[in-house]
TORTI-653248 format. One record per residue (C-alpha): x, y negated, z negated. Coordinates in steps of 0.02 Angstrom, whole numbers, padded with zeros to 5 digits, always signed. Example, Ala and Ser with C-alpha at 12.3 -4.5 7.8 and 13.67 -1.06 7.14 Angstrom:
REM TORTI-653248
+00615+00225-00390;+00684+00053-00357;
This chain:
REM TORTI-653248
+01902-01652-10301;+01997-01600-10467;+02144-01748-10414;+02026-01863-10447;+01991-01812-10632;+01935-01952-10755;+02030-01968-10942;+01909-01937-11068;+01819-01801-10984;+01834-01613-10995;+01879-01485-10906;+01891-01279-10932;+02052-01213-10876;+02076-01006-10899;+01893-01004-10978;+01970-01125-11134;+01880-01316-11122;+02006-01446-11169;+02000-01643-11133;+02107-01742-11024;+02164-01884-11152;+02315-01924-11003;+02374-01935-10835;+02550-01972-10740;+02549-01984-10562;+02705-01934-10484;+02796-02001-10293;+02946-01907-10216;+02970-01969-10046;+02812-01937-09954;+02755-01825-10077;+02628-01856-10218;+02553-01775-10385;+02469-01790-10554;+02498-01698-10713;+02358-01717-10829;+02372-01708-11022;+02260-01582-11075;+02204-01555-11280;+02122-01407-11362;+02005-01412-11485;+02166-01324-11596;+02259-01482-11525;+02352-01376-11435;+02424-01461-11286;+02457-01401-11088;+02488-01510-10925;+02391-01448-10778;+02489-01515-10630;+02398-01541-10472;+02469-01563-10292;+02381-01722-10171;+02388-01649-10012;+02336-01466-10107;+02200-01490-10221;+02082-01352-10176;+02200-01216-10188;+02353-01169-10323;+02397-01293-10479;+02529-01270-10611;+02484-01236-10783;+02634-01294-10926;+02661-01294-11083;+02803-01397-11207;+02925-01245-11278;+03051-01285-11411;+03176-01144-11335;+03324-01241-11256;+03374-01120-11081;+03534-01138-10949;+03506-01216-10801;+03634-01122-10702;+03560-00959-10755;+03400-00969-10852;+03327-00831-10955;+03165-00845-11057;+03066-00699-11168;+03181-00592-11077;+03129-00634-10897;+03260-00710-10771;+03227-00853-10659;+03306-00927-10509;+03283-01118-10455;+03133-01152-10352;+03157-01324-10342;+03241-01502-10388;+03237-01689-10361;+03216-01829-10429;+03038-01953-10456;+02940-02087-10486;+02805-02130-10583;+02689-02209-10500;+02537-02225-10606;+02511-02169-10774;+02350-02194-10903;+02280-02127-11066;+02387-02042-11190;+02539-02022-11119;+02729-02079-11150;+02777-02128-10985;+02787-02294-10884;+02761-02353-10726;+02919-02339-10618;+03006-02235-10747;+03144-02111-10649;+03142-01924-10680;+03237-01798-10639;+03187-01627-10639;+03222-01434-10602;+03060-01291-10571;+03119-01114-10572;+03010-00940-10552;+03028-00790-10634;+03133-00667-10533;+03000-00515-10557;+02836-00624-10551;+02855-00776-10431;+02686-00856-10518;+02805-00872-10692;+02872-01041-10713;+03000-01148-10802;+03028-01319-10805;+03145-01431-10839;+03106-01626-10841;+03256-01771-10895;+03188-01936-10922;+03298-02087-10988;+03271-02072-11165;+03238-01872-11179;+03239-01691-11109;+03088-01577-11086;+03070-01392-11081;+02907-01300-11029;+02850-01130-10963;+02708-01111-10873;+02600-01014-10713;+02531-01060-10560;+02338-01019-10548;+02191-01046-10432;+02082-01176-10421;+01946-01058-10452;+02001-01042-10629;+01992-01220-10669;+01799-01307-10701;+01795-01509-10713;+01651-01560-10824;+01653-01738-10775;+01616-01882-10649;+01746-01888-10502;+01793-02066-10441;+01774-02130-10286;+01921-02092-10197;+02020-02232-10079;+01936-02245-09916;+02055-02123-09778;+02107-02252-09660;+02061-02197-09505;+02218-02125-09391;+02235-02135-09224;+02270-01951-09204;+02147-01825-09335;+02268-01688-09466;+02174-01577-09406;+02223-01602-09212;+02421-01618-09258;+02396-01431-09357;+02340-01355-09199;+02475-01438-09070;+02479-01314-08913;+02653-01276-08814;+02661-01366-08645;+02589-01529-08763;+02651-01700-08698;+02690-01821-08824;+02748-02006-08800;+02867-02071-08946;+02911-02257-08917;+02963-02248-08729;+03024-02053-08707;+02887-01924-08663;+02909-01747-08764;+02833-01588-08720;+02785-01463-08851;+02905-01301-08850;+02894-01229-09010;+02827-01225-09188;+02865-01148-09362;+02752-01183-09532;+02858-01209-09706;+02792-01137-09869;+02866-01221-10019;+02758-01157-10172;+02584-01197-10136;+02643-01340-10007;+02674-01308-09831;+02694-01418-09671;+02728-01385-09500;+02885-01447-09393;+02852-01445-09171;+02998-01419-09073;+03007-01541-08937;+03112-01561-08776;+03110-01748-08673;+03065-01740-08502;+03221-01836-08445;+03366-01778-08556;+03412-01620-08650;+03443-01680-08844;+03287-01587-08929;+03187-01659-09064;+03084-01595-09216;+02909-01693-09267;+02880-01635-09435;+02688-01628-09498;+02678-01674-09689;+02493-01671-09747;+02447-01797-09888;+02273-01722-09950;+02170-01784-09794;+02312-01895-09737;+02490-01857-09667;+02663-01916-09637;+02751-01910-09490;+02937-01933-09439;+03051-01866-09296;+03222-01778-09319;+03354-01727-09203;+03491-01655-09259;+03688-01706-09274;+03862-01649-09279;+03909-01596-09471;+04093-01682-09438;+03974-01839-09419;+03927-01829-09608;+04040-01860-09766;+03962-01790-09916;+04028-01855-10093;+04100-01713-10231;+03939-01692-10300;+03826-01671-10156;+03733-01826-10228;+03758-01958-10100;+03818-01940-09902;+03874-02075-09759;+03821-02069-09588;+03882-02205-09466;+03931-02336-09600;+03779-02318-09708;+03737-02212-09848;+03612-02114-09927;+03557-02041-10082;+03471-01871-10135;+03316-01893-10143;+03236-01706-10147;+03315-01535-10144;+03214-01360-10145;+03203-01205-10027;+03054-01142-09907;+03024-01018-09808;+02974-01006-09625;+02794-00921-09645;+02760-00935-09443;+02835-00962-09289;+02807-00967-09097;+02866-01018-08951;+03047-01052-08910;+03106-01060-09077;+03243-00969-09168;+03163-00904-09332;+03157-00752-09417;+02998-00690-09505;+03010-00765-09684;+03171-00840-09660;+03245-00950-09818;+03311-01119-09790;+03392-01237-09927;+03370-01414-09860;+03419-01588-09968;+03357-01729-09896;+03439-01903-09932;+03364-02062-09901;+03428-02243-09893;+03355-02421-09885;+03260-02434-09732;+03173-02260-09788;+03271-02178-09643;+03306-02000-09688;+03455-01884-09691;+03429-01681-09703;+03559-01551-09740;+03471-01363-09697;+03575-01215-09784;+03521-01073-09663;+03613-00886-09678;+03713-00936-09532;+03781-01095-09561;+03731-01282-09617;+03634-01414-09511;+03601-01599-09527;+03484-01695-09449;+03445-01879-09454;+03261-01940-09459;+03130-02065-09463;+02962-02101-09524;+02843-02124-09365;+02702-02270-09387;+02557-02242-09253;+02574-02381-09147;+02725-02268-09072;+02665-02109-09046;+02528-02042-08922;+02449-01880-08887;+02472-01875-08683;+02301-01778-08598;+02340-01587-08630;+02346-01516-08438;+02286-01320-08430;+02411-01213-08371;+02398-01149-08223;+02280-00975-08223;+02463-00855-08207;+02532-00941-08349;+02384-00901-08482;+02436-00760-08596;+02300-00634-08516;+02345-00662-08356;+02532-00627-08408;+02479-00491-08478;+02417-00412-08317;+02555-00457-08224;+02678-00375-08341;+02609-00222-08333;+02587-00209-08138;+02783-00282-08121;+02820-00115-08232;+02849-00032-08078;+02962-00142-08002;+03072-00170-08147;+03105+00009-08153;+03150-00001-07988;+03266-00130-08015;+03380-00062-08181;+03398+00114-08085;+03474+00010-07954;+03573-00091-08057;+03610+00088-08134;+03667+00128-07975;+03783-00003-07965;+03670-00063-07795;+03670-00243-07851;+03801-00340-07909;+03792-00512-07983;+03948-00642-07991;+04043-00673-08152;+04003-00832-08214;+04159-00949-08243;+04199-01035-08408;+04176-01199-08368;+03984-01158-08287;+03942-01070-08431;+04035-01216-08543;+03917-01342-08437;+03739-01255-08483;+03798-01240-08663;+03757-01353-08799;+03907-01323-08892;+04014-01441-08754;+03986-01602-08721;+04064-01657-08524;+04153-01838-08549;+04209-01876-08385;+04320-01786-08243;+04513-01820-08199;+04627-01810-08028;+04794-01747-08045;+04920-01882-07992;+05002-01767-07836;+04964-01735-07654;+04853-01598-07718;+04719-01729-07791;+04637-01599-07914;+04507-01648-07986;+04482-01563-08191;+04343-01600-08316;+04355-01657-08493;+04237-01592-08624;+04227-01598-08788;+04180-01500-08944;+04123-01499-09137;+04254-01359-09170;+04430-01348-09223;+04547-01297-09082;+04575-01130-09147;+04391-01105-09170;+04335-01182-08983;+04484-01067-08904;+04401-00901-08979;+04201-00958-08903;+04316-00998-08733;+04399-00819-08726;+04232-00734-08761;+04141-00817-08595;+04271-00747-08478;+04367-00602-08562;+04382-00483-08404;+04466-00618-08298;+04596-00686-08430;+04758-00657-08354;+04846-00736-08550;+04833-00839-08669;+04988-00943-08760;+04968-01069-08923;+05089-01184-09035;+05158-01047-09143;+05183-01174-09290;+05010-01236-09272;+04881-01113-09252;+04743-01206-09314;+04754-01359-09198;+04879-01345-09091;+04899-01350-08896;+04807-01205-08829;+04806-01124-08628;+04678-00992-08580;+04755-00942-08401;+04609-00831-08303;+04605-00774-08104;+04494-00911-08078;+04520-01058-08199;+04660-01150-08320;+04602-01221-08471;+04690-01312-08600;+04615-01372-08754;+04694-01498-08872;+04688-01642-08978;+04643-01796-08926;+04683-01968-08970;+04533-01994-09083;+04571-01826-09166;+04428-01729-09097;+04451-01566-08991;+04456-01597-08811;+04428-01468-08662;+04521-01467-08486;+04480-01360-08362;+04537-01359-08172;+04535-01216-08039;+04700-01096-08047;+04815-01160-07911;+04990-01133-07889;+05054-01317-07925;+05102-01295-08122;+05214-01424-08130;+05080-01556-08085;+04984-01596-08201;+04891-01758-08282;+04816-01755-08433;+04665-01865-08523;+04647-01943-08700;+04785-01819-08778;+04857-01877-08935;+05022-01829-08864;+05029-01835-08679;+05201-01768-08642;+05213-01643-08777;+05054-01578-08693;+05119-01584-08523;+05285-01510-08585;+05175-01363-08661;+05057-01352-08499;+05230-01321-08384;+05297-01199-08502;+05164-01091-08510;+05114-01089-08326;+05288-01039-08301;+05321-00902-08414;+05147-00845-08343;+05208-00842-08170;+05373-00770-08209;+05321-00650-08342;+05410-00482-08255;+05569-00600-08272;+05550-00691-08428;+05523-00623-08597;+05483-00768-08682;+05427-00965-08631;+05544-01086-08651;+05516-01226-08797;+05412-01388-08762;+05435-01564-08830;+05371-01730-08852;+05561-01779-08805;+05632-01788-08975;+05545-01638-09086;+05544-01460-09005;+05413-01330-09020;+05407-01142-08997;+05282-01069-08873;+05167-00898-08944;+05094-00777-08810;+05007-00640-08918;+04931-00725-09051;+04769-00707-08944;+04771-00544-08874;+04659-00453-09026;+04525-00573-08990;+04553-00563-08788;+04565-00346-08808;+04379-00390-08943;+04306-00465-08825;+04319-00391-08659;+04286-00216-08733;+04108-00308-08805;+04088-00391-08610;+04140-00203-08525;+04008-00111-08667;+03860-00247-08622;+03887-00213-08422;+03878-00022-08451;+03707-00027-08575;+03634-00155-08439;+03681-00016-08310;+03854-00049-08259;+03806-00163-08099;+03799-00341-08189;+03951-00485-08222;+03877-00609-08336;+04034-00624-08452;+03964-00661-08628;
């Protein structure tokens, strides 16, 4: 096992036999290495650099260059290269030769050429001095240790084998403290020559999802739990060095990008999708991630998992019409009947109900329901509050696009587009979204009734201006042959002015998208989007 290389031996690396006079050990987060100090008989010097949890497979090969290169942009013997990876570590364990110390910080930055991804160039700052190298990444194959190998540490004996966690199945129970998880999904990460695989996993009582993330150690392994959060829960500092989640706060602790290699299950991946995560850590060891995707930013907040909280449950066998052959079969003699079924739908013979907003609003993760409120009238109706991540603005565009074909108009605070008062009317539903007290966007929704001047709202950070805005609307609405334009509403001492069209491109958008969708599934269905 080449980790476990001795100073003072030798070793052939490329077919050239040089001697290990040094070795640094290396810790970032749950991730180890060594770089040893290699001299050729010229005294020539290179630093093979060898991952723990990958020491059978790809090293990197370096060597000290005088050349001084950008770190924004770095060229070198007229190759470009684009960062692979940063972060900062620790030195762990150092002997021989070598002018490092225990617990000495570094921080560094590992780029690949932008023709050849095997071309390398590092960059390494320690406290008293900068260090530029080139290098490769080669095979194990190419490298020959001459010498004794030490007895490695004794593997403490897990409760749960690697090599079961690599091979999790779907439909896999896990306990985690006192919530039972069942397997869903999986995708393996590539980072270099590193990879590690991430389960998605949904509770059997609940519906918040969870990620346990597989991080092999040689012939050990990490593991620790995620779920993910709302990015208005985060504050991240200037320089993306430090964030604060619920009062306490974290530092950077590694940065880089991988890419999803596999996936299965229900997962949302694309083949060979990129992801730029940062993870930040603080001082229980509790973790922080930020995931850059191509559509948008994610954070998650995490934990390491010790064994005495997390079981593997008895894996059940699914039931005989649930294995993948049997499915297999089935599809093909349902063929007939699915044909069947889109020439009807063709036909227009069956016809399914539009789903409302707020039904489609409750099965979405996007809206969270707080509580539900009775208007104070003889009519006693009953609304529901929900709230949502988004600005107003934003959560009033997703709104319009579940019900387009039913939206009778929409009017907004003209001088505040962004978060004003908002009123999707439809045939079936009002819905008002606003600003509450706490400053977050809030969601009401009740049936359409003709009672528009009762109304009571919930947690609004201006209840009458609200209300005054609510009346307005619903009767320019009801009056719109008559009136050309609603009247001004108020919180009682400052007036505002009423907009009716600033939605209608988005309402047109959208129900043209909901009409096209009906007519390619074959003109008979009313999902709304």
């Amino acid at each position: 096992m080449n980790y476990d290389m001795l100073v003072g031996e030798e070793v052939t690396v490329e077919a050239i036999r040089y001697k290990i006079t040094g070795v640094i050990e290396f810790q970032q987060g749950n991730y180890y290495w060594r770089e040893f100090k290699l001299v050729g008989e010229n005294q020539e010097i290179k630093w093979l650099s060898i991952d723990k949890d990958n020491p059978a497979e790809r090293y990197s090969l370096f060597q000290g260059i005088e050349a001084f290169f950008s770190l924004s942009t770095p060229e070198y013997e007229n190759e470009k290269y684009t960062l692979a990876e940063s972060g900062t570590a620790t030195v762990i364990a150092v002997e021989g030769e070598v002018d490092a110390e225990r617990n000495e910080r570094v921080t560094f930055k590992e780029f690949y050429a932008q023709t050849n991804e095997l071309k390398l160039l590092s960059y390494e700052k320690w406290s008293d001095e900068s260090e530029y190298s080139s290098g490769k990444i080669i095979s194990a194959s190419q490298v020959e240790y001459h010498g004794e190998i030490t007895e490695s540490s004794r593997t403490e004996k897990r409760k749960v084998e690697l090599s079961t966690l690599k091979k999790l199945k779907n439909g896999q129970e896990i306990a985690i403290g006192r919530t039972i998880y069942k397997v869903v999904g999986w995708a393996n990460y590539h980072q270099g020559s590193y990879s590690w695989i991430e389960y998605r996993l949904l509770p059997k009582s609940g519906k918040q999802e969870a990620w346990l993330v597989v991080e092999p150690q040689g012939d050990k392994y990490v593991l620790s739990l995620f779920k993910t959060i709302g990015n208005k829960q985060v504050s991240l500092n200037t320089t993306g060095s430090q964030v604060k989640y619920k009062n306490k706060t974290y530092n950077i602790e590694e940065t880089g990008t991988a890419i999803v290699t596999r996936s299965a299950g229900d997962v949302d991946f694309d083949p060979n999708e990129k992801v730029r995560f940062t993870d930040f850590t603080n001082e229980k060891k509790e973790i922080l991630s930020k995931e850059q995707w191509s559509d948008g930013i994610e954070y998650s907040f995490g934990r390491i998992l010790h064994d005495a909280e997390f079981e593997l449950l008895e894996y059940v066998d699914p039931p005989f019409w649930k294995k993948e052959k049997v499915k297999k079969t089935m599809l093909i003699s349902l063929i007939g009947l699915v044909i069947l079924f889109f020439f009807a739908l063709s036909e227009g013979l069956i016809h399914f109900p539009q789903a409302t907003i707020e039904k489609q609003m409750r099965e979405s993760a996007m809206y969270e329901e707080v509580t539900n409120v009775t208007f104070k009238d003889p009519s006693k109706t009953k609304s529901t509050i929900y709230k949502s991540d988004l600005t107003v603005d934003q959560t009033c565009e997703n709104l319009i696009e579940l019900d387009p074909e039913r939206i009778l108009y929409v009017t907004t605070d003209k001088e505040n587009i962004e978060q004003g008062e908002k009123m999707i009317q439809t045939k079936k539903e009002t819905v008002l979204v606003y600003i509450g007290e706490d400053q977050e966007t809030y969601i009401q929704i009740f049936p359409n009734k003709d009672y528009q001047n009762s109304y009571s709202s919930y947690h609004a950070a201006n209840h009458s201006r609200l209300r005054s805005f609510y009346v307005n609307s619903r009767n320019w609405g009801n009056n719109q042959g008559t009136t050309q334009q609603p009247k001004n509403y108020s919180d009682g001492s400052v007036e505002r002015s009423i907009d009716t069209t600033h939605y209608s491109g988005v309402v047109a958008s959208a129900r043209q998208n909901s009409i096209n969708a009906r007519k390619q599934d074959g003109g008979g269905t009313g999902f709304g989007k």
